[in-house]
N, CA, C and O atoms as a GROMACS GRO file, in nm:
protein
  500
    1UNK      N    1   0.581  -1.345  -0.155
    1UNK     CA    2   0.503  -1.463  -0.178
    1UNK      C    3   0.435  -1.448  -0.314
    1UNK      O    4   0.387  -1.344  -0.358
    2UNK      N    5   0.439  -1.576  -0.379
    2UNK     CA    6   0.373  -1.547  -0.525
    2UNK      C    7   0.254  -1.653  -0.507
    2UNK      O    8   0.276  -1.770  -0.476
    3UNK      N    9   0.115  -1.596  -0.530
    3UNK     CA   10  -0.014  -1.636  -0.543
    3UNK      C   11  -0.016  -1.687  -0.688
    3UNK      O   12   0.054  -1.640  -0.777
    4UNK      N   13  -0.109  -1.794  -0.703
    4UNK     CA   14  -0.177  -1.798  -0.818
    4UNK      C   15  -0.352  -1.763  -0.841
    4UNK      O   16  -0.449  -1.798  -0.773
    5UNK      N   17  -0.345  -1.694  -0.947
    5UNK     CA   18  -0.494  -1.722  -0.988
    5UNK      C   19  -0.512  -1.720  -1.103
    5UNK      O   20  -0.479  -1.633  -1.184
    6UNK      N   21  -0.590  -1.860  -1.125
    6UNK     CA   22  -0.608  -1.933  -1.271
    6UNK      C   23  -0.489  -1.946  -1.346
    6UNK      O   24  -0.465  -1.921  -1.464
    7UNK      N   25  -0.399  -2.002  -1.226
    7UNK     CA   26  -0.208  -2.011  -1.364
    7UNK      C   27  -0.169  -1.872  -1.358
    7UNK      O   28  -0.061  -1.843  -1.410
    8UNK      N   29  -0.253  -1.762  -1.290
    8UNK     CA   30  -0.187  -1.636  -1.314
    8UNK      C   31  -0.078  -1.550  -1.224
    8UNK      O   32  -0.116  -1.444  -1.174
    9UNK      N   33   0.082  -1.604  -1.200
    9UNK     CA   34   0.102  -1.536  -1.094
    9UNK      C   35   0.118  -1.417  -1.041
    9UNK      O   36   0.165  -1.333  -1.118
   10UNK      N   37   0.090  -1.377  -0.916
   10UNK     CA   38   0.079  -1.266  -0.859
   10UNK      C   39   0.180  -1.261  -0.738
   10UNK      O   40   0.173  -1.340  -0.643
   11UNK      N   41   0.261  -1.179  -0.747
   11UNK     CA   42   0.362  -1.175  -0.643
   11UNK      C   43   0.278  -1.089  -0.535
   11UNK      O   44   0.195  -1.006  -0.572
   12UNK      N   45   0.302  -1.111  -0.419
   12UNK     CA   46   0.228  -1.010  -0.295
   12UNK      C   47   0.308  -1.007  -0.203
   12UNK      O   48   0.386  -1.099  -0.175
   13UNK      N   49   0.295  -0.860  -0.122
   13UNK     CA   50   0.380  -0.816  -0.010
   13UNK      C   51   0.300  -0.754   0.084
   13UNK      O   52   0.231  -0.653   0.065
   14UNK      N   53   0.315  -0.835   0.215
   14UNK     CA   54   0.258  -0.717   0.313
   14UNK      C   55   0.398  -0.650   0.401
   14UNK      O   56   0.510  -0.687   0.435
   15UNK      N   57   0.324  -0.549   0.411
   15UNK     CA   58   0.422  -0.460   0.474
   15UNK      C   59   0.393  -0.361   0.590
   15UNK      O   60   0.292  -0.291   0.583
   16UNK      N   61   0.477  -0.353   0.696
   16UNK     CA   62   0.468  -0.270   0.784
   16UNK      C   63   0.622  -0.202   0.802
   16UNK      O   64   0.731  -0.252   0.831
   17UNK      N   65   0.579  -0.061   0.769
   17UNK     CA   66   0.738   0.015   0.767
   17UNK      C   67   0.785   0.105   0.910
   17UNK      O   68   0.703   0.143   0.993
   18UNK      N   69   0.905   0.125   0.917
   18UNK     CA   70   0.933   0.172   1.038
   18UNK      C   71   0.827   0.285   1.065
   18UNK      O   72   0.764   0.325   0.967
   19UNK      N   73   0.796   0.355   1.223
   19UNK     CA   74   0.724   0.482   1.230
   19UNK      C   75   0.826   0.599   1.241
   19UNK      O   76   0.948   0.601   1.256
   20UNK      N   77   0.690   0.738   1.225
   20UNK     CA   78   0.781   0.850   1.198
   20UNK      C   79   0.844   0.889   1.290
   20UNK      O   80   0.856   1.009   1.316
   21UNK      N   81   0.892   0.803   1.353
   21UNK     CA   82   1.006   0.847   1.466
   21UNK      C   83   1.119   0.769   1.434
   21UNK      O   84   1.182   0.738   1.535
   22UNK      N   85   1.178   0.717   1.302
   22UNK     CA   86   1.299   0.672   1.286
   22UNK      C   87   1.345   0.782   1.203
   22UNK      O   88   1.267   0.876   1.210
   23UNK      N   89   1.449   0.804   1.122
   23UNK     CA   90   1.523   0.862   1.010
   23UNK      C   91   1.413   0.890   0.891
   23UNK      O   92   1.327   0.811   0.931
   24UNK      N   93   1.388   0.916   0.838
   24UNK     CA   94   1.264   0.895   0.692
   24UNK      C   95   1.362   0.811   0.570
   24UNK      O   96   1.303   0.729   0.499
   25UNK      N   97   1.499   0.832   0.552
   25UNK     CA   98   1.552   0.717   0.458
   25UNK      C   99   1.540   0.587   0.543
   25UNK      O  100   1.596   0.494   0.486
   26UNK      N  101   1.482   0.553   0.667
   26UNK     CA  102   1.504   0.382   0.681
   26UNK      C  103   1.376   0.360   0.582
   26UNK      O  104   1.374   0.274   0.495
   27UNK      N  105   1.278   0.444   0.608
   27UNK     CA  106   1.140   0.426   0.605
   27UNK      C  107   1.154   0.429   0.411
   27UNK      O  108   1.115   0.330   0.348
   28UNK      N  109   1.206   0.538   0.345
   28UNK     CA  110   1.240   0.501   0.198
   28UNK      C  111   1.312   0.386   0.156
   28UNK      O  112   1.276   0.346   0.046
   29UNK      N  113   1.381   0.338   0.196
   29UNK     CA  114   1.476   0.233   0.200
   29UNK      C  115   1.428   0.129   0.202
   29UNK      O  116   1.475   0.028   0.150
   30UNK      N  117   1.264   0.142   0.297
   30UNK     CA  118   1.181  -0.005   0.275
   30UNK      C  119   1.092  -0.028   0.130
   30UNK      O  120   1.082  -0.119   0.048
   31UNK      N  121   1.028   0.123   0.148
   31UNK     CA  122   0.962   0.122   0.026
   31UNK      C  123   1.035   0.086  -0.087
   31UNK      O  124   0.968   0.035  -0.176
   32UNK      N  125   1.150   0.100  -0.106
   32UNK     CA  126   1.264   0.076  -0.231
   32UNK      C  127   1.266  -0.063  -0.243
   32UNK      O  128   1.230  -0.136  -0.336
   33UNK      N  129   1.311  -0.085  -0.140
   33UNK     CA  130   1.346  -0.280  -0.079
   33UNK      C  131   1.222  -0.377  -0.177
   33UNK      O  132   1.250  -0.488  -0.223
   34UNK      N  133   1.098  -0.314  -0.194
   34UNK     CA  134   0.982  -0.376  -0.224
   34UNK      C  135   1.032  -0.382  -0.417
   34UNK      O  136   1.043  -0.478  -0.494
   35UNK      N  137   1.046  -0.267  -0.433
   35UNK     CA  138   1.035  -0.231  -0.583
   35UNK      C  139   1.207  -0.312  -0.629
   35UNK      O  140   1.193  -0.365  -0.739
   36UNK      N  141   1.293  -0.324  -0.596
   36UNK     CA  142   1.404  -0.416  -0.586
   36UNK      C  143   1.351  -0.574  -0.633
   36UNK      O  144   1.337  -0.644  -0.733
   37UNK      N  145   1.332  -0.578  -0.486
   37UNK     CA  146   1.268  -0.708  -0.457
   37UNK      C  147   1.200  -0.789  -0.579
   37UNK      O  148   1.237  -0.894  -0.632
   38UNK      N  149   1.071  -0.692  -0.610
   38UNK     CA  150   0.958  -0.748  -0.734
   38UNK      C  151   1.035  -0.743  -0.864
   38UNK      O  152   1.011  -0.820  -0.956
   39UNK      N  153   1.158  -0.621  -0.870
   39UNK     CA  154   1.209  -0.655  -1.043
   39UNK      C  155   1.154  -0.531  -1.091
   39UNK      O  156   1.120  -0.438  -1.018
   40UNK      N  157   1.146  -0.533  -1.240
   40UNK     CA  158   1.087  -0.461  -1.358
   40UNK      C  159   1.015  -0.569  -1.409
   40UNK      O  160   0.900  -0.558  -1.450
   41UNK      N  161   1.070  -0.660  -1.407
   41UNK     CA  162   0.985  -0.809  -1.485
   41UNK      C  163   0.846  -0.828  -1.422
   41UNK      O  164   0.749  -0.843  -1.497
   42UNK      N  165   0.833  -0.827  -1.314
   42UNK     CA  166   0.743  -0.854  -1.244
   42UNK      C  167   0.609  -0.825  -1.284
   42UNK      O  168   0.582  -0.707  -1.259
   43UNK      N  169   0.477  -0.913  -1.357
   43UNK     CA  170   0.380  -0.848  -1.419
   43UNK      C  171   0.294  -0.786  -1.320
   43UNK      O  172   0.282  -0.665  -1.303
   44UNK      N  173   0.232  -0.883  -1.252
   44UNK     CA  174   0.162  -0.829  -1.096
   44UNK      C  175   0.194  -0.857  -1.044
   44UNK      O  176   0.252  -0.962  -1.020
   45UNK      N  177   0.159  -0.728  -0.971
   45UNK     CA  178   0.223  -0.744  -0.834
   45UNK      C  179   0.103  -0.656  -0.731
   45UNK      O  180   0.023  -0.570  -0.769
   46UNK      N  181   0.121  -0.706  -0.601
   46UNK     CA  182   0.017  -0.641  -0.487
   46UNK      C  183   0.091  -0.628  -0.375
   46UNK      O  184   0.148  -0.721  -0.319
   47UNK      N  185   0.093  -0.496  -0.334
   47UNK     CA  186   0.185  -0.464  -0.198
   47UNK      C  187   0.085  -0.383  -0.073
   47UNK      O  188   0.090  -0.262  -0.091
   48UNK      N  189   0.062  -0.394  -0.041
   48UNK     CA  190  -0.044  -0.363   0.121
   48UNK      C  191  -0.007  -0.379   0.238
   48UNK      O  192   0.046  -0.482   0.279
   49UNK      N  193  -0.036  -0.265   0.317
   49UNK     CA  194   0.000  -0.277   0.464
   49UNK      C  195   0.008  -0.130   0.511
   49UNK      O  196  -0.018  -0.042   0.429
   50UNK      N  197   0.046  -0.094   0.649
   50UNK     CA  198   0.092  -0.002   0.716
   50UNK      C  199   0.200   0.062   0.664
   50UNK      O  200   0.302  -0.006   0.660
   51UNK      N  201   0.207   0.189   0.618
   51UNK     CA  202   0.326   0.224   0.595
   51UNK      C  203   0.336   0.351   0.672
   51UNK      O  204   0.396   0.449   0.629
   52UNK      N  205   0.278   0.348   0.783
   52UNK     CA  206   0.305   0.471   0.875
   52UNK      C  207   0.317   0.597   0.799
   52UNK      O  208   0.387   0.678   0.860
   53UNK      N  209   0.279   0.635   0.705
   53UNK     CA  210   0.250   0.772   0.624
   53UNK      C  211   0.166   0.824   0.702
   53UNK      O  212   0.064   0.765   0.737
   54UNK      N  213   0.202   0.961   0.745
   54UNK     CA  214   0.103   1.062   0.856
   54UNK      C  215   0.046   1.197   0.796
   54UNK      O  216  -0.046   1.257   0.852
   55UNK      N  217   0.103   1.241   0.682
   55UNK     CA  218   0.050   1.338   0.635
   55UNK      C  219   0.049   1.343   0.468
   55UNK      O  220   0.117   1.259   0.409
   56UNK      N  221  -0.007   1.415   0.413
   56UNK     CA  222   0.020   1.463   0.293
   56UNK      C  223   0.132   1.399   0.148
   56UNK      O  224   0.127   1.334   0.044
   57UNK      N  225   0.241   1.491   0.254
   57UNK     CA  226   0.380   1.457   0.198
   57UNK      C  227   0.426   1.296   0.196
   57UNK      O  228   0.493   1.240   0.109
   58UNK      N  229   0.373   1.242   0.311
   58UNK     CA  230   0.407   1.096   0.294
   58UNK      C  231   0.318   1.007   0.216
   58UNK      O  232   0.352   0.898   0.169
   59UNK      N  233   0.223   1.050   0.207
   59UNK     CA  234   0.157   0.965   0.107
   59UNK      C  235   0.239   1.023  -0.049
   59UNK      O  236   0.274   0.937  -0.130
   60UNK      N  237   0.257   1.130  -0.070
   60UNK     CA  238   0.280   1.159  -0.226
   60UNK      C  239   0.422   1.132  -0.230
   60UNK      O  240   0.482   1.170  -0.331
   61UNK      N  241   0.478   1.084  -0.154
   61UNK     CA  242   0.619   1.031  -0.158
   61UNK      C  243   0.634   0.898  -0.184
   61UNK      O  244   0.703   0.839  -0.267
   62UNK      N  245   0.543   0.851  -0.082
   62UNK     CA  246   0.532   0.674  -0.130
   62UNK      C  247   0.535   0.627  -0.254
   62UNK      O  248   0.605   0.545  -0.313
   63UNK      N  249   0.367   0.756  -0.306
   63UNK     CA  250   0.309   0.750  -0.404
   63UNK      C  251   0.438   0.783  -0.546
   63UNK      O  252   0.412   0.722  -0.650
   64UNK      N  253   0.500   0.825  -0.547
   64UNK     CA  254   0.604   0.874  -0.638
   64UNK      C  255   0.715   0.744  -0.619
   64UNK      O  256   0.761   0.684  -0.717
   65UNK      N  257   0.755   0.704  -0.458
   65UNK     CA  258   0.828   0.609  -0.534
   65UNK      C  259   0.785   0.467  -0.570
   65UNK      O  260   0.849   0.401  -0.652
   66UNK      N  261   0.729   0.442  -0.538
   66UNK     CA  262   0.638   0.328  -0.591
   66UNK      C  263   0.575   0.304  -0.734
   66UNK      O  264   0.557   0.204  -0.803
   67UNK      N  265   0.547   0.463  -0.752
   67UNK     CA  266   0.515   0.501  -0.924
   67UNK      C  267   0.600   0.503  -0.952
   67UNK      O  268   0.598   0.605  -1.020
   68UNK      N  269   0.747   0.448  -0.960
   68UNK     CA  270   0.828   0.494  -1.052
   68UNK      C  271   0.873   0.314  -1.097
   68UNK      O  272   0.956   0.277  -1.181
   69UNK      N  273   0.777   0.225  -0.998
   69UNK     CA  274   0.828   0.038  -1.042
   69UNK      C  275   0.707   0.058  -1.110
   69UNK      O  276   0.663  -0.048  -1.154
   70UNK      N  277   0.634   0.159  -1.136
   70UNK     CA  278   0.512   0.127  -1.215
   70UNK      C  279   0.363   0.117  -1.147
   70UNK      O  280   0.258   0.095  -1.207
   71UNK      N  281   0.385   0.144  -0.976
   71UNK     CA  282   0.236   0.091  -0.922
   71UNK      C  283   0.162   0.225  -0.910
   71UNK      O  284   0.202   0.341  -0.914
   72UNK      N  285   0.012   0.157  -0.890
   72UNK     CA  286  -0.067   0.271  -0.819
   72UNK      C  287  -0.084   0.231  -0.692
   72UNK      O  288  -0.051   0.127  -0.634
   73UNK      N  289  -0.185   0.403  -0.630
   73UNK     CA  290  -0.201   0.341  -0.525
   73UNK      C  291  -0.365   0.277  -0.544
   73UNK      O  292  -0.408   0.344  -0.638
   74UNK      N  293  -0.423   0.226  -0.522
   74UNK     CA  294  -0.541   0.132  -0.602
   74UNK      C  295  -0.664   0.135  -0.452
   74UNK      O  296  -0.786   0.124  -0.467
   75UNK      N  297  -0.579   0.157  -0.286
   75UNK     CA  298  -0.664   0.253  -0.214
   75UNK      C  299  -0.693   0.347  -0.174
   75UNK      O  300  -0.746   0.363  -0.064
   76UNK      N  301  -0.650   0.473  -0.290
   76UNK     CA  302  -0.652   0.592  -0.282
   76UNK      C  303  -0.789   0.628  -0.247
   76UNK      O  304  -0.790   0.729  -0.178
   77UNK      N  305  -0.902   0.582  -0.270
   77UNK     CA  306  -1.026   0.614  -0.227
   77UNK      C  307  -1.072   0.552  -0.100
   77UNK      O  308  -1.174   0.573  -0.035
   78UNK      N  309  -1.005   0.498  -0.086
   78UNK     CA  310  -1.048   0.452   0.111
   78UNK      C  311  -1.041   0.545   0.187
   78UNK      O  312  -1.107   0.552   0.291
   79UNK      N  313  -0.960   0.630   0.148
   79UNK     CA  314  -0.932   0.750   0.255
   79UNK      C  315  -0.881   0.692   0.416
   79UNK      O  316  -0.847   0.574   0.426
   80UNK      N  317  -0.878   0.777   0.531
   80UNK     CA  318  -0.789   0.724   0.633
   80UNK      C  319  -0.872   0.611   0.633
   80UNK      O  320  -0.976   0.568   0.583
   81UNK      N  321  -0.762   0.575   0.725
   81UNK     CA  322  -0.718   0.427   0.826
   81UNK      C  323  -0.685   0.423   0.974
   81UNK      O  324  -0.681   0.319   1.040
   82UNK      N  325  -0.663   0.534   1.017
   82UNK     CA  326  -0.660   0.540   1.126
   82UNK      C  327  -0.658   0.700   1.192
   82UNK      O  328  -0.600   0.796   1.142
   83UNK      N  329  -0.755   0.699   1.343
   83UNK     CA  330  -0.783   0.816   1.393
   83UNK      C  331  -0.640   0.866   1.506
   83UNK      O  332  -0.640   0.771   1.584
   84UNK      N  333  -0.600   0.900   1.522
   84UNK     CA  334  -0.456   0.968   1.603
   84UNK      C  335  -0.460   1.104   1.699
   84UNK      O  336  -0.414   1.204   1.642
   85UNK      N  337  -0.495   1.120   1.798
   85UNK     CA  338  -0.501   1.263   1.816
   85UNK      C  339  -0.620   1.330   1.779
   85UNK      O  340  -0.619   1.454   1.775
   86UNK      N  341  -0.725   1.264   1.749
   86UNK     CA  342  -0.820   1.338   1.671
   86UNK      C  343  -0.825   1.344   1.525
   86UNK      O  344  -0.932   1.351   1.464
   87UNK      N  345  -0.676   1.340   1.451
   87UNK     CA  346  -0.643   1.350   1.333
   87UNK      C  347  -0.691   1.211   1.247
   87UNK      O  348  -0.645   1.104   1.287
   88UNK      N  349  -0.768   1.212   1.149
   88UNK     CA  350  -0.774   1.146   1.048
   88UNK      C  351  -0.620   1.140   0.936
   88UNK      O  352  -0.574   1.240   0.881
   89UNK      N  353  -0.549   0.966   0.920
   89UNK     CA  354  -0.444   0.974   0.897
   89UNK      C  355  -0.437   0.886   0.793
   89UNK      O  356  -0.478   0.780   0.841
   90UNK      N  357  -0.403   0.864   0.657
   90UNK     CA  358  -0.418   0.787   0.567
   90UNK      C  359  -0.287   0.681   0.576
   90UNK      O  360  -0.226   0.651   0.474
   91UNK      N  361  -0.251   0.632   0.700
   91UNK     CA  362  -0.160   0.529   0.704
   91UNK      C  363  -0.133   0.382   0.635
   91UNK      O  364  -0.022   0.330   0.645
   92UNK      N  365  -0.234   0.324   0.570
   92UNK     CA  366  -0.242   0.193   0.505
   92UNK      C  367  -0.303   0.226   0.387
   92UNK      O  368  -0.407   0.291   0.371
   93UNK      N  369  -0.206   0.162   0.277
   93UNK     CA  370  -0.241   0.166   0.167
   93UNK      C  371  -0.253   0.007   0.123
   93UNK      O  372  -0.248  -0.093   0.194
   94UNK      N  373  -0.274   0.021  -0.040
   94UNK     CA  374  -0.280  -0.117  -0.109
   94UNK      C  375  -0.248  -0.027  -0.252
   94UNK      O  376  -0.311   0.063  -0.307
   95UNK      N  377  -0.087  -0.113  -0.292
   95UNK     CA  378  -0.098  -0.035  -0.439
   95UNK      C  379  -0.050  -0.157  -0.516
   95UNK      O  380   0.020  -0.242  -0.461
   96UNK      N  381  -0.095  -0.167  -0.664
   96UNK     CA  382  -0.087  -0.238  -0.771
   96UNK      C  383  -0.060  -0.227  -0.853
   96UNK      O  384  -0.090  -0.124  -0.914
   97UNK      N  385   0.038  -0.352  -0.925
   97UNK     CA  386   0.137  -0.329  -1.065
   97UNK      C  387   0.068  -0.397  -1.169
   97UNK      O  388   0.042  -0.506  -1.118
   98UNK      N  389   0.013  -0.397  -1.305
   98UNK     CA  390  -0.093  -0.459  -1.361
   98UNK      C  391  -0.205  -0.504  -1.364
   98UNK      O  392  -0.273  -0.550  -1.455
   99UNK      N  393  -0.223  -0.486  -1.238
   99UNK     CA  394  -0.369  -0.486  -1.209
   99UNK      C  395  -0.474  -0.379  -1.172
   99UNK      O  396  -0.448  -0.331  -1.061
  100UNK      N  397  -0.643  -0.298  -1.258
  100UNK     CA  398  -0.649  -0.184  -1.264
  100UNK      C  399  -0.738  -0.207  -1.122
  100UNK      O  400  -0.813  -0.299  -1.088
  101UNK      N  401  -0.702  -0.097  -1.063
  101UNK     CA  402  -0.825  -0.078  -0.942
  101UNK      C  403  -0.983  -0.042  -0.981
  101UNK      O  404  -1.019   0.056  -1.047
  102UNK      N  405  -1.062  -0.138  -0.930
  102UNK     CA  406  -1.228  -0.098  -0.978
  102UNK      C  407  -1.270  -0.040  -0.862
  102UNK      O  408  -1.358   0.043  -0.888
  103UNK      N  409  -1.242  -0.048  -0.721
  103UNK     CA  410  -1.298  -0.008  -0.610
  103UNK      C  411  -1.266  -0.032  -0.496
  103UNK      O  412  -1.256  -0.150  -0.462
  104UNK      N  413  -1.244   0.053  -0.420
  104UNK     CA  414  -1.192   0.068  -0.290
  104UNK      C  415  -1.248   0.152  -0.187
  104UNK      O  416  -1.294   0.266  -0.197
  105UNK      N  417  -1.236   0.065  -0.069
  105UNK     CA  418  -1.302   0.118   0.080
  105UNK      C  419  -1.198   0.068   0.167
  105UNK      O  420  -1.080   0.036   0.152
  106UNK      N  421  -1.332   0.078   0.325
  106UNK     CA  422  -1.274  -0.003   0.484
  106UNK      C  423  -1.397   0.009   0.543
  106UNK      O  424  -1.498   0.072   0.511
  107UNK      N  425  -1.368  -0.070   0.645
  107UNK     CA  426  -1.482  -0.087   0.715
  107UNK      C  427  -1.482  -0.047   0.815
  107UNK      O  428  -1.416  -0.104   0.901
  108UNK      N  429  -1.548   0.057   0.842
  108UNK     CA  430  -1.574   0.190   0.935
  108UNK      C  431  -1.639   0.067   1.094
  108UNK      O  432  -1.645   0.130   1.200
  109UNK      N  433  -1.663  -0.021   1.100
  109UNK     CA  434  -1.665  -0.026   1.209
  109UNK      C  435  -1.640  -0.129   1.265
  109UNK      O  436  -1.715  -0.160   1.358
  110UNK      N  437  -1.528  -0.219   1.229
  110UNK     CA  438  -1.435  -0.258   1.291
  110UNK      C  439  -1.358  -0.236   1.417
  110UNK      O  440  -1.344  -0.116   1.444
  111UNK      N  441  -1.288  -0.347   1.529
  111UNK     CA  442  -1.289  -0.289   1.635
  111UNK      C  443  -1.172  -0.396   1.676
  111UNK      O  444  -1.146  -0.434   1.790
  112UNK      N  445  -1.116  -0.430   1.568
  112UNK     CA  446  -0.966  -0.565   1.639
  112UNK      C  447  -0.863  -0.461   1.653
  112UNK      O  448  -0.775  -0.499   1.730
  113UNK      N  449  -0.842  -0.337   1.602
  113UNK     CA  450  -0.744  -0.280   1.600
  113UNK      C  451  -0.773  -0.134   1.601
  113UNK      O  452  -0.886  -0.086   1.591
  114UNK      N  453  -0.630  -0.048   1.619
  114UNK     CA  454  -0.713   0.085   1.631
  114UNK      C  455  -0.660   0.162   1.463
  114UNK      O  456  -0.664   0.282   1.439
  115UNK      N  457  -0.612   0.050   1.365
  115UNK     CA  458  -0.668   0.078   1.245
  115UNK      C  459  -0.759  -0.023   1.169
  115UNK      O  460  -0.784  -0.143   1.176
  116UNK      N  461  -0.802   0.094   1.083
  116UNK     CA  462  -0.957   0.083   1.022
  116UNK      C  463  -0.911  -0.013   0.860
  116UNK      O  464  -0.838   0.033   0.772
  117UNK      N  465  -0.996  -0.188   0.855
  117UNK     CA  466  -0.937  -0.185   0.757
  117UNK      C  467  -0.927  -0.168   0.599
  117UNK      O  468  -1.029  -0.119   0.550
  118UNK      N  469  -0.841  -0.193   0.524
  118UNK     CA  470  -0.895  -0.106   0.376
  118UNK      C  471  -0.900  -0.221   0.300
  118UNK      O  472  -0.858  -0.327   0.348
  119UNK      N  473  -0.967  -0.215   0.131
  119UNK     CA  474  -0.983  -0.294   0.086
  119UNK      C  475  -1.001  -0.284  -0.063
  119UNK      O  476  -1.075  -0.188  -0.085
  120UNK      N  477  -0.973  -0.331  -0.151
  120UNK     CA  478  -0.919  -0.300  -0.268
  120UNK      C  479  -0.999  -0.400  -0.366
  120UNK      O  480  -0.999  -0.513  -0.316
  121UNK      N  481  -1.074  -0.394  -0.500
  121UNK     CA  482  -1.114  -0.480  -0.592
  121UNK      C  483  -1.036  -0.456  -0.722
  121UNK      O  484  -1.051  -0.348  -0.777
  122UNK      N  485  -0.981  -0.516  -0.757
  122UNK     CA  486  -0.883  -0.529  -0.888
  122UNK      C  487  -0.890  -0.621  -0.952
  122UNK      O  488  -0.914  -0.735  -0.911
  123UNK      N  489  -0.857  -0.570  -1.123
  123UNK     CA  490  -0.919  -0.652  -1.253
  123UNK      C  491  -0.786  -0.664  -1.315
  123UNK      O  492  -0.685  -0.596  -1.301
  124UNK      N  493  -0.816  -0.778  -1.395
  124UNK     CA  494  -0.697  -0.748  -1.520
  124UNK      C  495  -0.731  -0.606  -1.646
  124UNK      O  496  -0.833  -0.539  -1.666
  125UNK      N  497  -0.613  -0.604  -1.702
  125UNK     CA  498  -0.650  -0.481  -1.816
  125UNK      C  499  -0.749  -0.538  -1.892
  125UNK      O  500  -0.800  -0.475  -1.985
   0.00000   0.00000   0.00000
């Protein structure tokens, strides 16, 4: 979906990717699908959602392929999103292509879901 603001468009994607109980290439294969999808052309762009990342490695994987259409992740400072087992799990991100991140959270006490949600403020350069 492409947003405008002020004539400015912004392509946006929400996303929810398979969980870690499929193959891990379906789950790359989506993340790819996105960076396809938007182009190289694409000036901004905003992609957010669940991406079932459970540890470490899955966030710096996302994070790498997603950095490679150019995005950040822009809620790297929200920290988790959801509690699992006890485990604090950084499952939902929000990352951005031209647009710089000024600040990011969630709101710790929320209660529609049993993730926590995150939230992102972004500027032009």
């Amino acid at each position: 979906m492409t947003i405008a603001l002020d004539d400015l468009p912004i392509l946006v994607y929400s996303v929810h990717t398979e969980t870690i109980f499929t193959l891990p290439a379906y789950r790359r294969n989506q993340f790819t699908a996105v960076l396809e999808d938007s182009g190289p052309d694409a000036e901004y762009v905003i992609v957010g959602g669940d991406f079932n990342t459970v540890n470490r490695a899955d966030v710096a994987q996302l994070e790498e392929i997603l950095g490679n259409g150019r995005f950040v992740r822009a809620s790297a400072e929200s920290g988790f999103s959801l509690i699992k087992y006890g485990l604090e799990v950084e499952t939902d991100h929000i990352f951005s292509k031209g647009l710089l991140p000024q600040s990011a959270g969630k709101m710790t006490d929320a209660t529609a879901s049993d993730h926590l949600p995150i939230w992102v403020t972004l500027s032009l350069p």
